[in-house]
C-alpha positions, -999 to +999 in steps of 0.1 A: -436-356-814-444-322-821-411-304-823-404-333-846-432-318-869-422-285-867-385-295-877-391-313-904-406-285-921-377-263-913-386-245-881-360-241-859-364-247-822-371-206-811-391-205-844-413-232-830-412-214-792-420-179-805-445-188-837-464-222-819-457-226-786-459-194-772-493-178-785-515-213-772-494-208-742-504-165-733-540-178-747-551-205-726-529-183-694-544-151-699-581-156-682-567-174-649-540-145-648-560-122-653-590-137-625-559-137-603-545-102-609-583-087-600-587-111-567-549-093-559-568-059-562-596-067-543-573-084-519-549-057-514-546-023-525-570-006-546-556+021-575-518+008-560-522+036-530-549+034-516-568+004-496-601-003-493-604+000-457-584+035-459-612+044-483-634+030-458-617+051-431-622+079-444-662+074-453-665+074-418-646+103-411-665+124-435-699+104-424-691+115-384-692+155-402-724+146-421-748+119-402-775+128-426-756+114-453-742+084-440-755+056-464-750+077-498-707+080-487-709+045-478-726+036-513-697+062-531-671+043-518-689+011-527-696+024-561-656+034-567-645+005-557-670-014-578-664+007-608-625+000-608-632-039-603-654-040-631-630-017-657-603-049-649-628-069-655-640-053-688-595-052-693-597-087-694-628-098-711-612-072-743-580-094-742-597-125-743-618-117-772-591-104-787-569-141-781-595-160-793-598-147-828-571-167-831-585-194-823-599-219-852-634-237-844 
């Protein structure tokens, strides 16, 4: 029904794809993408290189140097892993707002 619409007012059929189809399409996909792309992060690498338990590792190498400071690494590496979850996050809540100017209500 709808590409019949769209062709009788002279849209071709890539027209249609490109100027209809496509932009409701990245709209409505964009959040679950997105909520998927920062459960991959938190699932698997952090920054690309390095994982969270390396990062882990290697707050308890330097806590077994310093015992006095043991919680405050542990909270540093809590707080940098927080800190990039949260920029994604921001990432996405920017592209949303952006997608949804577009959006009549």
């Amino acid at each position: 029904m709808g590409s019949r619409l769209f062709h009788s007012i002279g849209m071709t059929h890539r027209k249609t794809l490109v100027r209809v189809i496509l932009p409701q399409a990245v709209r409505v996909s964009i959040p679950p993408l997105s909520n998927s792309f920062i459960s991959l992060v938190k699932d698997t690498s952090l920054a690309s290189q390095i994982l969270v338990a390396e990062m882990f590792r290697k707050s308890q190498e330097i806590a077994a140097a310093n015992l006095d400071q043991i919680l405050f690494i542990y909270m540093e590496a809590a707080l940098i892993y927080w800190v990039f979850c949260f920029i994604l996050s921001l990432v996405q809540h920017q592209i949303e707002k952006r997608l949804d100017r577009y959006v009549a209500r």
